[in-house]
C-alpha positions in Angstrom: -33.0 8.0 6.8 -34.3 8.9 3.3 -36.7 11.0 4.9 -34.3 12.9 6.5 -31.5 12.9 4.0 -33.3 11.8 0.4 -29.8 11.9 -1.1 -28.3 10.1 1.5 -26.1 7.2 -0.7 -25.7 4.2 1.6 -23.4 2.0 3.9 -19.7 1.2 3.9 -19.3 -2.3 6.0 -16.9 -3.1 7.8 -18.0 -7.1 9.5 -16.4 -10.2 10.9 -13.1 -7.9 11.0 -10.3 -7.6 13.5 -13.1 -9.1 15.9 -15.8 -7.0 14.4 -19.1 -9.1 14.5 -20.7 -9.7 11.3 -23.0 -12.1 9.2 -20.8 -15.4 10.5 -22.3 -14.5 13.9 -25.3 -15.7 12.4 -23.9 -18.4 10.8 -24.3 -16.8 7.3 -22.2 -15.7 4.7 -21.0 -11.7 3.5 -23.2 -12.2 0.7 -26.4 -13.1 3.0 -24.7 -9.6 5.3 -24.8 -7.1 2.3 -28.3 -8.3 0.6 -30.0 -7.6 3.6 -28.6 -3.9 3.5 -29.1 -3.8 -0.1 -32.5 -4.9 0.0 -33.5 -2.5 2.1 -31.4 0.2 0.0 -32.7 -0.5 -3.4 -36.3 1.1 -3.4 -34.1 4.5 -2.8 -31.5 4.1 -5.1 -29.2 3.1 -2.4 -25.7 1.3 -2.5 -23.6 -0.9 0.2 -20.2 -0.7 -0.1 -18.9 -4.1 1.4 -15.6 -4.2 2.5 -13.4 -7.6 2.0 -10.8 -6.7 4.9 -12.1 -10.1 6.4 -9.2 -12.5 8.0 -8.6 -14.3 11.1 -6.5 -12.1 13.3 -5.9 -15.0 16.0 -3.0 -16.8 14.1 -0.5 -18.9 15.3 2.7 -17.9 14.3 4.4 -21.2 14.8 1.6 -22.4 12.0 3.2 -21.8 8.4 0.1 -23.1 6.5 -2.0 -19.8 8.1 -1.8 -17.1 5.7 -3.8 -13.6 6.0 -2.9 -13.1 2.3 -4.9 -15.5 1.7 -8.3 -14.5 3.7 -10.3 -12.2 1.6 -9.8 -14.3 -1.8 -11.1 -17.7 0.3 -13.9 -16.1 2.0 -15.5 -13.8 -1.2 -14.9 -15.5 -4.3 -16.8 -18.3 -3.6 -19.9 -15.8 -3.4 -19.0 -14.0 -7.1 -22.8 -13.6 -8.9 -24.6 -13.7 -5.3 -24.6 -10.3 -4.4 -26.9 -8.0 -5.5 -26.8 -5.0 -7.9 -26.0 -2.1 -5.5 -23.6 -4.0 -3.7 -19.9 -2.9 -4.0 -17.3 -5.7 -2.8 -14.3 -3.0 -1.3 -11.4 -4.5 -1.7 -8.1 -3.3 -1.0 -5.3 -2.9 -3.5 -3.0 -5.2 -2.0 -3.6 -9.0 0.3 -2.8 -7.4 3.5 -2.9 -3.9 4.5 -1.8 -1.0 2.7 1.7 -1.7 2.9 4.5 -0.1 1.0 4.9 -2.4 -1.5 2.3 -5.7 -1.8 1.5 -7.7 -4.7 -2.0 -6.6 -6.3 -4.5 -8.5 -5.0 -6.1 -11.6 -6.8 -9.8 -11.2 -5.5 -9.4 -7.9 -8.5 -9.0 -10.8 -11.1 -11.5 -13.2 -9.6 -15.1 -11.9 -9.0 -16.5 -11.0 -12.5 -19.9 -11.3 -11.7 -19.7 -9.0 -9.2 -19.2 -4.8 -8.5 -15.9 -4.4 -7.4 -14.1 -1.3 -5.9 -10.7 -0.8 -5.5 -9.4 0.5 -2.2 -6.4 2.7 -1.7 -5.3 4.6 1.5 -4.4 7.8 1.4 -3.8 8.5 4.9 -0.2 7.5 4.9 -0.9 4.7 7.7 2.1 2.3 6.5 3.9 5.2 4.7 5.3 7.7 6.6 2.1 9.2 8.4 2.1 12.3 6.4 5.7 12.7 8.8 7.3 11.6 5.9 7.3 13.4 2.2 5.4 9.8 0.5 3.7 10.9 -3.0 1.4 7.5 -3.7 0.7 8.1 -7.0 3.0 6.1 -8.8 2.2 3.5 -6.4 -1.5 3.7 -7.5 -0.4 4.3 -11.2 1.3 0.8 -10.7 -1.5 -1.1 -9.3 -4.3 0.3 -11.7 -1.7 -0.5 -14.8 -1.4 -3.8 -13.6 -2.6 -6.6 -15.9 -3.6 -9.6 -13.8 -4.3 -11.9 -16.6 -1.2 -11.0 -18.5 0.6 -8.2 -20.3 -1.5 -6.3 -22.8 -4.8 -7.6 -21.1 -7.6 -5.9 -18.7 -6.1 -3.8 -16.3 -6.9 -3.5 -12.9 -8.0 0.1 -14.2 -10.7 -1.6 -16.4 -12.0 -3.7 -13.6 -12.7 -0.5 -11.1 -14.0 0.9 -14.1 -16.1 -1.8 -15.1 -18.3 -2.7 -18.5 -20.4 0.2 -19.4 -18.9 2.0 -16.3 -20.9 0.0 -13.4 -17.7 -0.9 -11.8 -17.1 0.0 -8.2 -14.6 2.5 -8.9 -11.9 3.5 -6.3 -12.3 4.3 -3.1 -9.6 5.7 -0.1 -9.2 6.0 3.4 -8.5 9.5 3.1 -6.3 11.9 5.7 -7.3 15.2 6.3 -8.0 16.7 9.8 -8.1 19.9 11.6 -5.0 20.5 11.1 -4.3 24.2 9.2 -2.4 22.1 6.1 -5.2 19.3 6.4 -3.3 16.5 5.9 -0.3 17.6 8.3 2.4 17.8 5.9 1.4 20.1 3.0 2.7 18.1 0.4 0.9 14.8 1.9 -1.9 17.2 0.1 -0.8 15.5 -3.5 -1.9 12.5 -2.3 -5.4 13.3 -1.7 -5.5 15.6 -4.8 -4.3 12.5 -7.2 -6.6 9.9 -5.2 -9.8 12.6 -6.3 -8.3 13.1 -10.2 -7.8 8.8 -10.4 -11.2 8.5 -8.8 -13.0 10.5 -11.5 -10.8 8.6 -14.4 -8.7 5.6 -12.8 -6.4 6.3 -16.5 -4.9 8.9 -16.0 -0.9 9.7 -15.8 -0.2 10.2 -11.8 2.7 12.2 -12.6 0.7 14.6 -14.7 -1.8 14.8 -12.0 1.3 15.8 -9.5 2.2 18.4 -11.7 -1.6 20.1 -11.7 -1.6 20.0 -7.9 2.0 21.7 -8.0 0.5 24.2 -10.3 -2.6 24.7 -8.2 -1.1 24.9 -5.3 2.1 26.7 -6.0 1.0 29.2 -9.3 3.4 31.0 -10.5 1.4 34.2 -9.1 2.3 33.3 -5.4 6.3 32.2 -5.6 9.3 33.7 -6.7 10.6 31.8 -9.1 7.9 29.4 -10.1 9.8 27.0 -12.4 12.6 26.5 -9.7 9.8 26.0 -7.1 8.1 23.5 -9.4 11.4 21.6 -10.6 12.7 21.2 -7.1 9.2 19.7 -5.9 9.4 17.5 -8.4 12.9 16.4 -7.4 11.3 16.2 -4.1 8.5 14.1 -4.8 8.8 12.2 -8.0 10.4 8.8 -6.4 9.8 10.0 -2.6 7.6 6.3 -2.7 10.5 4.5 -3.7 13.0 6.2 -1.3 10.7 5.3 1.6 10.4 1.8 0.0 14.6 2.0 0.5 14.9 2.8 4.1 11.9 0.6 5.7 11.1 -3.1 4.7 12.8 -4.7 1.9 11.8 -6.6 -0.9 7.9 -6.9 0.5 8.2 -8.2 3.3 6.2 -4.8 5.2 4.9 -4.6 8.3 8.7 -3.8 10.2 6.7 -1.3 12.3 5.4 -0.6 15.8 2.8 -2.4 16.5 -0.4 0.0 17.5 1.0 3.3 16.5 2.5 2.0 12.9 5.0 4.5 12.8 8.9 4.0 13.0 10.7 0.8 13.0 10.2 -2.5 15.4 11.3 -5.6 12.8 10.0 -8.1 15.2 7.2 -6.4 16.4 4.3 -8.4 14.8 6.3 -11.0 13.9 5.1 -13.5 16.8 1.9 -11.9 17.5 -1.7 -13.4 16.6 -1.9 -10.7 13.5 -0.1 -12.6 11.2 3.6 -13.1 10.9 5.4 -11.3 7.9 9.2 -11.9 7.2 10.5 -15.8 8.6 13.6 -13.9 9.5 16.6 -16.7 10.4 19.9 -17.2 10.5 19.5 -19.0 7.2 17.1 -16.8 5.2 14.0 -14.6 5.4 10.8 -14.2 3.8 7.4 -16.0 3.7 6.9 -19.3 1.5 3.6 -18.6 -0.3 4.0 -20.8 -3.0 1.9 -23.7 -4.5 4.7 -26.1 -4.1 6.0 -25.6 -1.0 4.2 -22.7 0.8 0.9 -21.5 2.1 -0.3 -21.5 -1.9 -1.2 -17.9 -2.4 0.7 -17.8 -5.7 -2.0 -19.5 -7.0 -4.8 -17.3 -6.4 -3.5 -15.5 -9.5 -4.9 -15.8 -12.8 -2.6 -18.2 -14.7 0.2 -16.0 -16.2 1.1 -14.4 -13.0 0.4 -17.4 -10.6 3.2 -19.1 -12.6 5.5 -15.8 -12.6 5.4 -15.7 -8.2 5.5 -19.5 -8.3 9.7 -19.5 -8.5 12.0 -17.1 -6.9 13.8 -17.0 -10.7 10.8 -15.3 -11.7 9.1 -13.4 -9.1 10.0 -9.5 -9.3 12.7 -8.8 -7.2 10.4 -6.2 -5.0 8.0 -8.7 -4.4 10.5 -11.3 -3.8 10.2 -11.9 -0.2 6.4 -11.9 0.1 6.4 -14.7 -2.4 9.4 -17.0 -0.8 11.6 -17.9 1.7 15.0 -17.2 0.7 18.9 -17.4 1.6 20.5 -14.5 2.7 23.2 -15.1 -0.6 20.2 -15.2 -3.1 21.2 -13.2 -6.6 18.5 -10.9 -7.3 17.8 -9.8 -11.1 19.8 -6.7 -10.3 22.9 -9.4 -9.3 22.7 -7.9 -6.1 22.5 -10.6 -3.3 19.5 -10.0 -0.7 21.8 -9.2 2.4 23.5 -6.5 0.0 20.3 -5.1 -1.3 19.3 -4.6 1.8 22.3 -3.0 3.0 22.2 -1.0 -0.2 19.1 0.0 -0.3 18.7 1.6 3.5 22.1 3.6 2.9 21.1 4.8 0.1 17.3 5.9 1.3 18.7 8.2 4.2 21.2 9.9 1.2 18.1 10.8 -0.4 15.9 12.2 2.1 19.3 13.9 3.4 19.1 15.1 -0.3 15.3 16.1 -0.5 15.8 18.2 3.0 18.7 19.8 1.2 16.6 20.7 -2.1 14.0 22.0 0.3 16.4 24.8 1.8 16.7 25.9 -1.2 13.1 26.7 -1.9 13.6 29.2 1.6 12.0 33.2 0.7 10.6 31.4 -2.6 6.8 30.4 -1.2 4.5 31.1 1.6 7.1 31.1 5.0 4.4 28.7 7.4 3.9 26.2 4.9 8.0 26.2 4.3 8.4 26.2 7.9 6.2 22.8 8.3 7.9 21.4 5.6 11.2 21.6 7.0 10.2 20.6 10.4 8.7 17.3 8.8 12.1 16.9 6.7 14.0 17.2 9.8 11.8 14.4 11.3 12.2 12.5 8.3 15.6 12.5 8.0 15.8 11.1 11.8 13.4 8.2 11.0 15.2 7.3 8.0 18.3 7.2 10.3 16.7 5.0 12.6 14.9 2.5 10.1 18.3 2.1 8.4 20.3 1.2 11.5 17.4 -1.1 12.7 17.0 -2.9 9.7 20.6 -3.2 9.2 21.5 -4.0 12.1 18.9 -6.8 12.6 19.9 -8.5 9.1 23.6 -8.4 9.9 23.3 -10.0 13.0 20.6 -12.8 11.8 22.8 -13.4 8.6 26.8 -12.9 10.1 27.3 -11.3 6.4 29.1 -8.1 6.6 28.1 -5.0 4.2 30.4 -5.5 1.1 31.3 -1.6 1.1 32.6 -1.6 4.9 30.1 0.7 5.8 29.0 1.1 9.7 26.5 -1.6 10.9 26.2 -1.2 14.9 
């Protein structure tokens, strides 16, 4: 290979994953998998970038104690210190899969004897499929801010970074295809833009970054009226993350999509299949019981501080609420909201605000290059029907699991 390419910069692994063969074929372990790469990679400056996507995806759904949070903290950090220099443990920001809203994951906080690399995905997989208008960056902002061994300690920034800069850095499924826009939707474009920025310095402001793309992209040279242009994208795109969040699954749960396509709404559709189950709905409550107590214990993966703060429903973040515990339908949130009314609440008010970015949009009509407003709309118009369809869905679903009607009257088929 050298021969051939004397650059060439290594392997990304992918083993014993979603029935993937990998080093326990052999009976050995990931760090016995990527030493033998890295061996072989080290007399030309080569690197392995190991992913830790590893989990059993044969579960029982009837079994409580099986967690896939759990899977890539049980199988790696018992190996922290074994792997070799130019191995890169990959590791994905969140315990599952790139879901819209996940707590960080622990393995971040747990391997500091070892190269770790923090994976995001910027295909929009989970998010919208670049269908939807999703800008990720203040998702990643969050995650990279995060603290995992307590407010006003190392951030998760500092650990992709690492001491002296060998950290792993970040790394990304990325999106782009033959399409003309690349990614699809021409503003899904921000979101590979900001992954590149973070990737070169993990610090930065992801707002500021949007703004430099929106200048880039849209200078004032090519549209009418650039400060319109660039207020309304922003008005666009600022909390378009958060508005998905709304309309799709609340409070953490994730994973309320089709099953093999990922796209659009099916809130049972994994939920009794062998890939893990993700919300407990009942008639009594919903969510997943991963506390030390009384749940599968993933809570306590966490460095102390935070392991305590997801411990108890009175202190776990109301958006991550439901990925931590199992709770009534009648349960106050810290907003004073109860859950069946934020959920109601919340998908209402998600299709208002796509309705509302499509409207903005119109606006923006003669102001910039006619294909790429075309594409835009057409995607808006998709949006706004998916948003429509995730709300009545999920509605739906939670009124007639719960028998509590929406406070406000509002229609619920």
């Amino acid at each position: 290979m050298y021969e051939r390419i004397p650059d060439f910069g290594g392997y990304v692994v992918k083993a014993d994953s979603e029935g993937q063969p990998g080093p326990f074929t052999y009976g050995r372990d990931h760090a016995d998998g990527a030493n033998l790469l890295a061996e072989a990679l080290a007399p030309h400056g080569g690197v392995v970038h190991w992913r830790a996507f590893v989990y059993n995806h044969h579960q029982d759904w009837r079994d409580r104690s099986t967690d896939r949070a759990r899977a890539a903290y049980d199988h790696f950090t018992p190996l922290d210190g074994r792997f070799r220099a130019n191995v890169v443990v990959q590791v994905k920001f969140g315990p599952v899969d790139f879901q819209t809203r996940e707590p960080v994951s622990p393995v971040l906080a747990a391997m500091p004897a070892t190269r770790l690399a923090l994976e995001l995905q910027v295909t929009q997989e989970y998010t919208g499929q670049q269908r939807h208008v999703c800008h990720l960056g203040s998702w990643w902002g969050e995650v990279l801010r995060f603290a995992p061994w307590g407010p006003g300690g190392r951030t998760i920034a500092d650990v992709a970074i690492g001491e002296a800069g060998a950290g792993g850095g970040l790394v990304a499924v990325a999106n782009t295809g033959d399409d003309p826009f690349w990614t699809g939707h021409p503003l899904a474009q921000a979101n590979l833009y900001t992954f590149g920025r973070l990737a070169w310095d993990p610090r930065l402001d992801p707002t500021a970054v949007l703004d430099e793309w929106m200048m880039l992209t849209f200078p004032p040279s090519a549209t009418a009226e650039p400060e319109l242009v660039r207020r309304t994208l922003h008005e666009i795109m600022d909390d378009s993350w958060r508005t998905y969040e709304r309309y799709t699954a609340p409070l953490g749960v994730g994973f309320m999509v089709h099953p093999g396509d990922h796209y659009g709404p099916d809130v049972d559709g994994y939920e009794y299949s062998r890939w893990g189950t993700y919300h407990f709905a009942d008639r009594d409550g919903v969510g997943v019981d991963r506390s030390r107590a009384s749940g599968t214990g993933f809570a306590g993966q966490y460095p102390p501080y935070w392991a305590q703060v997801y411990e108890s429903p009175r202190t776990c973040p109301d958006e991550l609420l439901l990925f931590f515990h199992h709770v009534p339908y009648s349960h106050v949130l810290h907003s004073g909201s109860t859950v069946i009314q934020h959920i109601y609440d919340t998908h209402f008010a998600g299709v208002e605000e796509v309705e509302a970015m499509r409207r903005r949009w119109r606006t923006l009509n003669g102001m910039i290059d006619p294909a790429v407003y075309e594409r835009v709309a057409e995607r808006l118009d998709e949006q706004v029907r998916c948003a429509i369809e995730w709300r009545d869905q999920i509605n739906t679903y939670f009124f007639r699991k719960s028998g509590v009607p929406d406070a406000r009257g509002r229609r619920i088929y």
